[in-house]
PDB file of N, CA, C and O in Angstrom:
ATOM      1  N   UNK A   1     -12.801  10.600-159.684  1.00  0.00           N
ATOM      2  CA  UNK A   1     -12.619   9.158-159.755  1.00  0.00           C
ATOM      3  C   UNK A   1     -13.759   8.577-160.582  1.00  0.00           C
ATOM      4  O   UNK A   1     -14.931   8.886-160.367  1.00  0.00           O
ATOM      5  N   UNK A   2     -13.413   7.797-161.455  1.00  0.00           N
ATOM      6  CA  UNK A   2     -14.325   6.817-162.125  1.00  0.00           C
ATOM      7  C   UNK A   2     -14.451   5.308-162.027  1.00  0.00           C
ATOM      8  O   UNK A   2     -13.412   4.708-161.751  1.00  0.00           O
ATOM      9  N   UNK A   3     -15.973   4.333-162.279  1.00  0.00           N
ATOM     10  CA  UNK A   3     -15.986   3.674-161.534  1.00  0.00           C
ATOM     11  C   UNK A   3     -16.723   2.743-162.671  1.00  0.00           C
ATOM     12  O   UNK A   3     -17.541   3.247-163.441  1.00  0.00           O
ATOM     13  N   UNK A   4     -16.339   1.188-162.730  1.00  0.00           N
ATOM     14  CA  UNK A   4     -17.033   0.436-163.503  1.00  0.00           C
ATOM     15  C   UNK A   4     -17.193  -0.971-162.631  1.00  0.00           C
ATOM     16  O   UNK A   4     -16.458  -1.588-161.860  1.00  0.00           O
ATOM     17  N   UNK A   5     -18.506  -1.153-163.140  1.00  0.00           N
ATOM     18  CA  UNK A   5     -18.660  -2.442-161.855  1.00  0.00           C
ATOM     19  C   UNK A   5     -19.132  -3.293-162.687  1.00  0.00           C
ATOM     20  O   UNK A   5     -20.265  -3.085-163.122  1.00  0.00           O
ATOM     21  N   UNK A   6     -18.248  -4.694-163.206  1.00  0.00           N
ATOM     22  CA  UNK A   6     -18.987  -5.903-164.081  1.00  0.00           C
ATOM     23  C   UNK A   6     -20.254  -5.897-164.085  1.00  0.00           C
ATOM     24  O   UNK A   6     -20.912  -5.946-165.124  1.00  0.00           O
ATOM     25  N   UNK A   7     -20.693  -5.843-163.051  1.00  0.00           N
ATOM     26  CA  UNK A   7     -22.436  -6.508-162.675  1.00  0.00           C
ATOM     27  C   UNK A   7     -22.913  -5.327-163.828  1.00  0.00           C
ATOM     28  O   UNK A   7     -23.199  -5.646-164.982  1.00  0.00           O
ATOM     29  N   UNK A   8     -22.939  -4.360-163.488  1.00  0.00           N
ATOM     30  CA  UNK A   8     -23.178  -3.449-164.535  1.00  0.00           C
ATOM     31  C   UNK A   8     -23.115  -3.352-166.452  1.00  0.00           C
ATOM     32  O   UNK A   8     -23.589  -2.565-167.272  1.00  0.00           O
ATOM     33  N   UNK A   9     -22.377  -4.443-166.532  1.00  0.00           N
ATOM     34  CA  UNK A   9     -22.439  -4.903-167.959  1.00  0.00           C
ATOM     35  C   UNK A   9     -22.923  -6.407-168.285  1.00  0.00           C
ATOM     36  O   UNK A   9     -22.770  -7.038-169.331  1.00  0.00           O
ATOM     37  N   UNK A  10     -23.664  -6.866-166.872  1.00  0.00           N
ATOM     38  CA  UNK A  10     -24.972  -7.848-167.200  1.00  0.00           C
ATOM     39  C   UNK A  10     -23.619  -9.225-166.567  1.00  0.00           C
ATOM     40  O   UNK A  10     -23.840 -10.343-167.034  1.00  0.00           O
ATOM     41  N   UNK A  11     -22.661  -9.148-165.833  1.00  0.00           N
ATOM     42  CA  UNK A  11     -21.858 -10.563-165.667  1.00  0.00           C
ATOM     43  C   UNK A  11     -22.550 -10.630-164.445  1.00  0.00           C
ATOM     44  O   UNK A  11     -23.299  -9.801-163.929  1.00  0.00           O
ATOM     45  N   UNK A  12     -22.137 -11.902-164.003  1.00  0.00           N
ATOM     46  CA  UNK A  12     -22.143 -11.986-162.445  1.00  0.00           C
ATOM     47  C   UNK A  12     -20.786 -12.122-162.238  1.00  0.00           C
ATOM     48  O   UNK A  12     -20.323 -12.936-163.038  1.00  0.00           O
ATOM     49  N   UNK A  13     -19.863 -11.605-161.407  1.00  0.00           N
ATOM     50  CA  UNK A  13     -18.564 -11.240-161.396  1.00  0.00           C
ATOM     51  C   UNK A  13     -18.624  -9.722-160.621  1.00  0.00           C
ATOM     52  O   UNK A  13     -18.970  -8.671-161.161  1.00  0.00           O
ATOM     53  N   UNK A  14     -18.203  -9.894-159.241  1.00  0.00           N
ATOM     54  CA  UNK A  14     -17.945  -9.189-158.045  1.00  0.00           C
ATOM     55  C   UNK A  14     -16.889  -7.502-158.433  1.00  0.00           C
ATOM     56  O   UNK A  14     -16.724  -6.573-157.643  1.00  0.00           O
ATOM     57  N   UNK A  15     -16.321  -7.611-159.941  1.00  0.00           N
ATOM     58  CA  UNK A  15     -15.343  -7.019-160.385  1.00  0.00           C
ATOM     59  C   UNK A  15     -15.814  -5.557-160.430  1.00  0.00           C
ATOM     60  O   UNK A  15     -16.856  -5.165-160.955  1.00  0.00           O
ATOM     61  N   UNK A  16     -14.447  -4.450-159.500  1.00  0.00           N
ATOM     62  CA  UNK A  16     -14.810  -3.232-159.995  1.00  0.00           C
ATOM     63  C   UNK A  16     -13.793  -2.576-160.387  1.00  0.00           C
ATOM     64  O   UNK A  16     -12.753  -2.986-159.872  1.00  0.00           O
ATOM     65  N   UNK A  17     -13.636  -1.476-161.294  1.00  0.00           N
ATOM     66  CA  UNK A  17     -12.311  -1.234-161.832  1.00  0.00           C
ATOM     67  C   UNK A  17     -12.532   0.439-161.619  1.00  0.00           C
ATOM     68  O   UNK A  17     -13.401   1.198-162.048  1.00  0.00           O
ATOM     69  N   UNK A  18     -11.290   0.668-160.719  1.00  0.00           N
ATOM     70  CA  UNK A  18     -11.409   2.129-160.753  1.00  0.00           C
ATOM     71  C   UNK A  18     -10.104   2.814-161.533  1.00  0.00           C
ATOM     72  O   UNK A  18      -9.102   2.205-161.908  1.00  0.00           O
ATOM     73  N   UNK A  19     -10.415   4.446-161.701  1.00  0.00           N
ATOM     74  CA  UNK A  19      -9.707   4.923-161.980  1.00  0.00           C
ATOM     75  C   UNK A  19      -9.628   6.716-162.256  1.00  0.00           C
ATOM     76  O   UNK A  19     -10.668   7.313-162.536  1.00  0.00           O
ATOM     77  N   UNK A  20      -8.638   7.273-162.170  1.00  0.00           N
ATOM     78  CA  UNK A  20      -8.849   8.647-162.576  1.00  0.00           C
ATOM     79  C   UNK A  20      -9.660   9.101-163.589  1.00  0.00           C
ATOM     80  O   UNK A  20     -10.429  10.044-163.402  1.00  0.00           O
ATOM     81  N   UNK A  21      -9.521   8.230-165.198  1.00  0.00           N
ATOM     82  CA  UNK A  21      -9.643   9.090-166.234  1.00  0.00           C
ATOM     83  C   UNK A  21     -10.605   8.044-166.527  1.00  0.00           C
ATOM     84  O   UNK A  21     -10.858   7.220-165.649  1.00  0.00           O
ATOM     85  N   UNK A  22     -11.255   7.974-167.828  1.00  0.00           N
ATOM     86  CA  UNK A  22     -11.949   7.044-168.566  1.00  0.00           C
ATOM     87  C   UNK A  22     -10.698   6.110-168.803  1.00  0.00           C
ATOM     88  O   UNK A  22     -10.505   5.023-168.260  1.00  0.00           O
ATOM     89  N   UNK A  23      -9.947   6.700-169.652  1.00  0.00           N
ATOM     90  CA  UNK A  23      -8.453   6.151-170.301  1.00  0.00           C
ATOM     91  C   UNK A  23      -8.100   4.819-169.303  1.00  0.00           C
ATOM     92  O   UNK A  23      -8.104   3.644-169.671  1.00  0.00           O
ATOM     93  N   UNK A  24      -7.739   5.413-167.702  1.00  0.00           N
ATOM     94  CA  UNK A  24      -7.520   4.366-167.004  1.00  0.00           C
ATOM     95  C   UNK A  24      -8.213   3.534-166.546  1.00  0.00           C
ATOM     96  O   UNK A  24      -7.670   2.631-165.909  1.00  0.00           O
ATOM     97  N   UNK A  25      -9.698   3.546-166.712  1.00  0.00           N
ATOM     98  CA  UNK A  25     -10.573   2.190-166.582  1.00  0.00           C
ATOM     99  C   UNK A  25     -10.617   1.377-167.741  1.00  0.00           C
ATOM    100  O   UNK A  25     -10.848   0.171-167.646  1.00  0.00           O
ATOM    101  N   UNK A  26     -10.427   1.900-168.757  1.00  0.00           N
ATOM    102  CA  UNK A  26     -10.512   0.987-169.599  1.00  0.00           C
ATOM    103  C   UNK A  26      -9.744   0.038-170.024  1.00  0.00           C
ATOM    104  O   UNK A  26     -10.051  -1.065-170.475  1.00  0.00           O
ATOM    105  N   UNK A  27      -8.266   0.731-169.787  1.00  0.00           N
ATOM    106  CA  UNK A  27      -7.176  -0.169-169.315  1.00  0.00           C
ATOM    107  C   UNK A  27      -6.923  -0.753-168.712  1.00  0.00           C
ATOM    108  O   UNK A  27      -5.858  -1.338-168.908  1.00  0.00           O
ATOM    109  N   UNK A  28      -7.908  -1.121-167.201  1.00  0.00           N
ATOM    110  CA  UNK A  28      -7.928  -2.116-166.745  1.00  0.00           C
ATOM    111  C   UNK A  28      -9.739  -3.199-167.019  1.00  0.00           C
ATOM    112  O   UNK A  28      -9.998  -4.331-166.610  1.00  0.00           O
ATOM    113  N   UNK A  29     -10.349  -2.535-167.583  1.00  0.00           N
ATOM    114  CA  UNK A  29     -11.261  -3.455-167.946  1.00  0.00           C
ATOM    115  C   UNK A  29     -10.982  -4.027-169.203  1.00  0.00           C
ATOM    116  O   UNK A  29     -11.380  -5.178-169.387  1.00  0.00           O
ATOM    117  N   UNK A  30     -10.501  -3.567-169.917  1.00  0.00           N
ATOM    118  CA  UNK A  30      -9.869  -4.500-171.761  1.00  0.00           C
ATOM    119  C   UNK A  30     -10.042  -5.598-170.927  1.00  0.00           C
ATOM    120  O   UNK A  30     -11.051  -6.296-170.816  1.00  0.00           O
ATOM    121  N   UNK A  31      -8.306  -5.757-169.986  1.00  0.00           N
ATOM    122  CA  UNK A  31      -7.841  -7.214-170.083  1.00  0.00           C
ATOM    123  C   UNK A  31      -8.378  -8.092-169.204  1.00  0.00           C
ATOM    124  O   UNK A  31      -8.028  -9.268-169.099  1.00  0.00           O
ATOM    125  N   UNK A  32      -9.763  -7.202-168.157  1.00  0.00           N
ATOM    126  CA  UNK A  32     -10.631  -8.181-167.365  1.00  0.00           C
ATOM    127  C   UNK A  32     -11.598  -8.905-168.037  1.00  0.00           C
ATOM    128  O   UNK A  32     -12.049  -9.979-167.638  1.00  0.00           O
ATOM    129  N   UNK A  33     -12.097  -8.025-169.597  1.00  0.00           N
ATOM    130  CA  UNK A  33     -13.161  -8.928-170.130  1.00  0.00           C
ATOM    131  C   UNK A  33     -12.683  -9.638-171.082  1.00  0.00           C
ATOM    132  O   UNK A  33     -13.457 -10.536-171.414  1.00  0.00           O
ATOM    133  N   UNK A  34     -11.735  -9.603-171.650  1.00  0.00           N
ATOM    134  CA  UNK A  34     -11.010 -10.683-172.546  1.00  0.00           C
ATOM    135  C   UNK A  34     -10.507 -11.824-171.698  1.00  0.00           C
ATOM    136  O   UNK A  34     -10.778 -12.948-172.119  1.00  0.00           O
ATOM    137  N   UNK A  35      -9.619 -11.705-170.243  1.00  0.00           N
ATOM    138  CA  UNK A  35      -9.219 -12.938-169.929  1.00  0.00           C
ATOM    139  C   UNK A  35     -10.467 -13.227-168.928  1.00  0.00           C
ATOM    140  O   UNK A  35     -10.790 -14.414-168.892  1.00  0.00           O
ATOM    141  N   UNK A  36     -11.112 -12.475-168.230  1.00  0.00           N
ATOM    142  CA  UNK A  36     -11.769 -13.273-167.573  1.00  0.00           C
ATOM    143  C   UNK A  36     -13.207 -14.024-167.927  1.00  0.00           C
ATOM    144  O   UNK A  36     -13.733 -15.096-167.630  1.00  0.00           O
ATOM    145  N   UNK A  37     -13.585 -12.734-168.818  1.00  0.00           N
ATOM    146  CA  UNK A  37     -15.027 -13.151-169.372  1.00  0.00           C
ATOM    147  C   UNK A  37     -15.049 -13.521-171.008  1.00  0.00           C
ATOM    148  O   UNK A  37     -16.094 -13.451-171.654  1.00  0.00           O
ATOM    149  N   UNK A  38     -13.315 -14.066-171.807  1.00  0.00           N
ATOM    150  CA  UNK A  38     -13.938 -14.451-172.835  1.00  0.00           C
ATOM    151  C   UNK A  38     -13.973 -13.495-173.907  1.00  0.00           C
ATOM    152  O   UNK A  38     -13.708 -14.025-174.986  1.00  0.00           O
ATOM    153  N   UNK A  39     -14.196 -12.339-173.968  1.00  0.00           N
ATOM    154  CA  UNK A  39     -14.572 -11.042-174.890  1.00  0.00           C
ATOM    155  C   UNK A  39     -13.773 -10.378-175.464  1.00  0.00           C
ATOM    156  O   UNK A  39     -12.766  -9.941-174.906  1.00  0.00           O
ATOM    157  N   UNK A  40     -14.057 -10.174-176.671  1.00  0.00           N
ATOM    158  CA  UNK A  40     -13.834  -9.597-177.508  1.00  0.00           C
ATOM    159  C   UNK A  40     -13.804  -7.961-177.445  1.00  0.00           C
ATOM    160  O   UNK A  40     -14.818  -7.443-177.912  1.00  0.00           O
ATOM    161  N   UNK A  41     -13.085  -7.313-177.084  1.00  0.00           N
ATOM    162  CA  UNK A  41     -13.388  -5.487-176.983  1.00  0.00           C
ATOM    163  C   UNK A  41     -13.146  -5.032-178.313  1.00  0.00           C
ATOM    164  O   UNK A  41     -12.062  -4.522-178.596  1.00  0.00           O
ATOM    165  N   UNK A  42     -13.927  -5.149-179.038  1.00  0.00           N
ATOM    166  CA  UNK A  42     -13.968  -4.400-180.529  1.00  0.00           C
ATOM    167  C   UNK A  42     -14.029  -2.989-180.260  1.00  0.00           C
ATOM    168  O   UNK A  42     -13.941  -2.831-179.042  1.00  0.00           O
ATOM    169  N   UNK A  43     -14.107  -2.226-180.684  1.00  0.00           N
ATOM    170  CA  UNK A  43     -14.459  -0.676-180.884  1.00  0.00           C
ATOM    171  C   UNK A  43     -15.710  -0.382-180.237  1.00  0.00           C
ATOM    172  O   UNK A  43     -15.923   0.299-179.234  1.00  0.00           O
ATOM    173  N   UNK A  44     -16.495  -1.007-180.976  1.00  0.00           N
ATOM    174  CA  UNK A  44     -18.343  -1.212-180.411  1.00  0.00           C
ATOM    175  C   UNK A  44     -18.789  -1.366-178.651  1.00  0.00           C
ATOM    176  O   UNK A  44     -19.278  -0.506-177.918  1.00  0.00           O
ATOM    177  N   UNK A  45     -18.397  -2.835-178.331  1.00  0.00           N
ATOM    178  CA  UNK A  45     -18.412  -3.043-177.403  1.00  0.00           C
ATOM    179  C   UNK A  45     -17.571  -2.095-176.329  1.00  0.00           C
ATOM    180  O   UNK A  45     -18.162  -1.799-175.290  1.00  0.00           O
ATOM    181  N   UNK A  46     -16.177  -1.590-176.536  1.00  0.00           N
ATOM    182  CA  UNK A  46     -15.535  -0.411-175.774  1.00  0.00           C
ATOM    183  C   UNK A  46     -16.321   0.583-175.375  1.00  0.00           C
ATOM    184  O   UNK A  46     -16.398   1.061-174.243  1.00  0.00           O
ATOM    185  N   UNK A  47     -17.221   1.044-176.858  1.00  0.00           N
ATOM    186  CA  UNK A  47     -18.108   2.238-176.559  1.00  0.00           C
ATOM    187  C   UNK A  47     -19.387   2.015-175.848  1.00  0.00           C
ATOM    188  O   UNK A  47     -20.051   2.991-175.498  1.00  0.00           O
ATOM    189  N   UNK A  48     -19.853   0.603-175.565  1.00  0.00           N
ATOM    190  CA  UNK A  48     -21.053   0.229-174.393  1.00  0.00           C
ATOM    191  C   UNK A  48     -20.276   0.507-173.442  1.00  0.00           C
ATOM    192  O   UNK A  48     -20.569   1.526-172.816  1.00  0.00           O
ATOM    193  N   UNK A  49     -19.039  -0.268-172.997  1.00  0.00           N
ATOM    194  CA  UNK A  49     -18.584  -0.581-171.815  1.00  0.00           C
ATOM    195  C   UNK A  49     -18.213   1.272-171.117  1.00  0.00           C
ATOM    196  O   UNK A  49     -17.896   1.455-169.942  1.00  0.00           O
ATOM    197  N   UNK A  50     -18.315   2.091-171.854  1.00  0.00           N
ATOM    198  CA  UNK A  50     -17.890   3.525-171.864  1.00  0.00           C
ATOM    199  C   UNK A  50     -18.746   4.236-171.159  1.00  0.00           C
ATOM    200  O   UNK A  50     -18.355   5.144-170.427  1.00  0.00           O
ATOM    201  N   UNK A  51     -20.509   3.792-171.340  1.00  0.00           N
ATOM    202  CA  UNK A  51     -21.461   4.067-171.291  1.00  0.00           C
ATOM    203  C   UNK A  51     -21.974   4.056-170.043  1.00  0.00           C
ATOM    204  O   UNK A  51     -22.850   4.788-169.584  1.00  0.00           O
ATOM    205  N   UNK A  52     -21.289   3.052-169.444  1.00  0.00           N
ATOM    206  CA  UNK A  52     -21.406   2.204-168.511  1.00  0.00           C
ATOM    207  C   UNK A  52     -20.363   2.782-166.764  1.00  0.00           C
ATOM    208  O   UNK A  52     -20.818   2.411-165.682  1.00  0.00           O
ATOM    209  N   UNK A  53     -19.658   3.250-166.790  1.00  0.00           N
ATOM    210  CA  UNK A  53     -18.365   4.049-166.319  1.00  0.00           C
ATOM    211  C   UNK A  53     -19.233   4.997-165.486  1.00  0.00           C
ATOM    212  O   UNK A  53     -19.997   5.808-166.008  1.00  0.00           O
ATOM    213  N   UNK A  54     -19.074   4.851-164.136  1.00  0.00           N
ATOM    214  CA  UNK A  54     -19.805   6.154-163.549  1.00  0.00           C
ATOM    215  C   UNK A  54     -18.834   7.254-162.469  1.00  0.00           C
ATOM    216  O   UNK A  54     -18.127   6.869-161.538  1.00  0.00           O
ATOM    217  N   UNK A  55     -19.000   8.392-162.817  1.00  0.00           N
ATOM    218  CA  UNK A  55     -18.313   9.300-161.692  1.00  0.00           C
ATOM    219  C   UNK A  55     -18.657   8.643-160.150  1.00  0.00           C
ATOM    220  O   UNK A  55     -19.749   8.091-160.013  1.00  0.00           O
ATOM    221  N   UNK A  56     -18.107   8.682-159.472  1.00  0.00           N
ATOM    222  CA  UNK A  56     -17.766   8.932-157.723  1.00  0.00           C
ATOM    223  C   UNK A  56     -17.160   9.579-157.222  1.00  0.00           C
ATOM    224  O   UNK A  56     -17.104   9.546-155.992  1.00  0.00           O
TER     225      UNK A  56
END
């Protein structure tokens, strides 16, 4: 299981997004930081937010 927690990419925002693969967190974080926080997921920023993703 993999694990991404907003706070972890500097928001304040309670948000955690889990998932099996990388693949499936990121698919649900795209459309949390575009609609909720505004953002842009360029290529760049994908590969911070990647960085960021921790095993559990």
């Amino acid at each position: 299981m993999k694990e991404l927690k907003c706070r972890d990419a500097g928001f304040d925002c309670d948000a955690v997004v889990r998932g099996d693969t990388m693949d499936e967190v990121m698919a649900q974080a795209r459309p949390h930081a575009e609609e909720v926080h505004g953002l842009e997921v360029t290529p760049e920023r994908a590969a911070q937010i990647r960085g960021l993703v921790r095993d559990v």
